[in-house]
N, C-alpha and C positions, 0 to 999 in steps of 0.2 A: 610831458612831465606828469601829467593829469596818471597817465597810461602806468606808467612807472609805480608812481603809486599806487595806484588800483592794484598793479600785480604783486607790490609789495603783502598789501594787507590782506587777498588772499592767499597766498603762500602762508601767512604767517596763522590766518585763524584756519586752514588744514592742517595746521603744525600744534595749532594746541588742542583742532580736536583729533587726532591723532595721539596727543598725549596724554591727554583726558579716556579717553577710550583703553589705554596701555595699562597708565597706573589705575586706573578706576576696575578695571577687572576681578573679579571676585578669585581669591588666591583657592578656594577649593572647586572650581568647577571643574576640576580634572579631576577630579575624585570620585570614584565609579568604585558601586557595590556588585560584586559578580554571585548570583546564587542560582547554580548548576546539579546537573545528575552527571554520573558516568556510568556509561553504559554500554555492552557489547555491541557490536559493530552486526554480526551475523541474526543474533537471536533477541536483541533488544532485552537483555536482562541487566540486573543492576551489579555493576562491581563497586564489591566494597573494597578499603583500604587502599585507597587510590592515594598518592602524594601528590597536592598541587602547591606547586612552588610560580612564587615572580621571581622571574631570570634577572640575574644579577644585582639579587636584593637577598638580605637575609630572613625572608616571611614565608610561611607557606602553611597550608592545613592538611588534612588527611578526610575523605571522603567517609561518610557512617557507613552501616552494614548495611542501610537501603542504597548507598550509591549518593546522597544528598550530602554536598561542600558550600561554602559561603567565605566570601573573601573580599577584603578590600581591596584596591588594587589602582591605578591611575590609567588614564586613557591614555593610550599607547605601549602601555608596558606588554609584556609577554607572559603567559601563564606555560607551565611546564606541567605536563602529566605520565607520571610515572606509575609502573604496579608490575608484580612480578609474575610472569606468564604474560602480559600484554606490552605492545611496542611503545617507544617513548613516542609521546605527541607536545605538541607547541600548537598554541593557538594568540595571533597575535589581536589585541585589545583596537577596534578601532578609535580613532581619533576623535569622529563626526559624530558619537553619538549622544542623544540628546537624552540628558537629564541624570541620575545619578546612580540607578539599577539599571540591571541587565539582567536576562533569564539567558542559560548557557545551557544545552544539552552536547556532552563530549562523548562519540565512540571511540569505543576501546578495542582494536584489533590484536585476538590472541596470538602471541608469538611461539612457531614451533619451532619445539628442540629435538633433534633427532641425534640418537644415543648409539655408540659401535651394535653392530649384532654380536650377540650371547648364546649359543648353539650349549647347550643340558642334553649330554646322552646316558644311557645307561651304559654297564657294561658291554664289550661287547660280544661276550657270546655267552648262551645259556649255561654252559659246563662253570666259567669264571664268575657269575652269578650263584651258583649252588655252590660253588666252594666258598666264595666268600659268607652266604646266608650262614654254612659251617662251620665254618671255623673261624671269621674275623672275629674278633674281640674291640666289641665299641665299646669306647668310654662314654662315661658319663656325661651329656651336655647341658647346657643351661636349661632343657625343656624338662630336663631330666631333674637335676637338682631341684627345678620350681617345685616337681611333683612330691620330692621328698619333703620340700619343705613347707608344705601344703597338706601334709601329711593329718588326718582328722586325731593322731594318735600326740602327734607333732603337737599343734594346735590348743588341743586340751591340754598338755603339761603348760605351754606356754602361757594360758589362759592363768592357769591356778599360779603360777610363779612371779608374772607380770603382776606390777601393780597397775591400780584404775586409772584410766586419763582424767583430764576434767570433765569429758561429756558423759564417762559413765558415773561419777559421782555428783554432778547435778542430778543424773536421771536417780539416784537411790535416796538421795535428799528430797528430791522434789516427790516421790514415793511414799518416803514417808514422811514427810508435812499432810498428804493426799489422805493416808490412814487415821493421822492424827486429827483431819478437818472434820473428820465422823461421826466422830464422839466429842466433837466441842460442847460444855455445858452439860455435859455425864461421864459415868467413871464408865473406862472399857470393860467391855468383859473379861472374865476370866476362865483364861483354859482349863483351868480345872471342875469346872462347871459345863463344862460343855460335852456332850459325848461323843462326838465326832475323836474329840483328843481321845477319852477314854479307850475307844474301838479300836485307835490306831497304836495307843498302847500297849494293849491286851495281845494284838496282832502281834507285834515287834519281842512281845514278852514268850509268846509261842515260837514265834522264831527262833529263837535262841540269842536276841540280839542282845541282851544286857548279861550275857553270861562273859565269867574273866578268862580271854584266852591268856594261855600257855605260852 
């Protein structure tokens, strides 16, 4: 009877600390920080814009242009890595590991695409060449058009008919505020006092420049 009992009560105190142990467990210790590089497989360089997703979860980040991602993630879940020119990778989280970071370095092997062959010949015989250099009549193409409309003749009419955007009339405001800060606390001069005007006056008046055309 003695026996019986005895096995009673320990069954029962491996049964509460078993349940003490179950619910007593801390609800975030599966929660693991991943902060990883991606990086070529061949030449150990950094790929940026990498996607890393947890599979079968709606979360995932994108790698910087040094290749450096940061994720939260749980122990056991699956990280996905995707990018375009390298193969999909999967890397599964272990279970076992102790504490709540992890340092992750993922290679990225490039994926080749190999494209039909494209053979570019020229004409094929001398004679059909010089007749064409004579007499085909090429149209006009887009490299062509660019050139027209690129034109320095182009460009100036365009100049004088367009009106200013916003950055060239900050740059003529802020010019002349620059003039104005000069002569703060005195009257500016005046071009009629000055002989530089005079000279270029005189100049313009030999020209013929103030005379009334016809």
């Amino acid at each position: 009877m003695l026996s019986k009992i005895w096995l009673y009560s320990l069954a029962l105190i491996c049964f509460v600390l078993f349940a003490s142990k179950s619910f007593g467990q801390d609800p975030f210790e599966n929660i693991i920080q991943i902060n990883g590089v991606t990086m070529t497989a061949d030449s150990l360089r950094a790929v940026p814009g990498v996607t890393v997703l947890v599979k079968n979860k709606n979360r995932g980040v994108e790698s910087s242009p040094m290749g450096v991602f940061s994720i939260v993630a749980y122990k056991g879940d699956t990280l996905q890595f995707s990018a375009v020119g390298y193969r999909f990778k999967e890397y599964a989280i272990p279970t076992d590991l102790k504490g709540h970071y992890f340092s992750l370095i993922q290679l990225m092997v490039q994926d080749t695409f190999y494209l039909p062959e494209t053979i570019i010949r020229a004409l094929p015989t001398k004679a059909q060449f010089e007749y064409a250099f004579r007499h085909w009549s090429v149209p006009d193409d887009a490299l062509e058009t660019a050139r027209k409309n690129t034109d320095a003749l182009t460009l100036r009419a365009l100049a004088y008919t367009l009106p200013r955007d916003g950055r060239e009339n900050q740059a003529v405001y802020q010019q002349i505020q620059s003039v104005q800060a000069m002569y703060y606390g005195q009257r500016p001069p005046m071009n009629i006092f000055s002989p530089l005007s005079w000279a270029e006056f005189f100049d313009a008046w030999k020209r013929g420049d103030y005379r009334r055309r016809k």
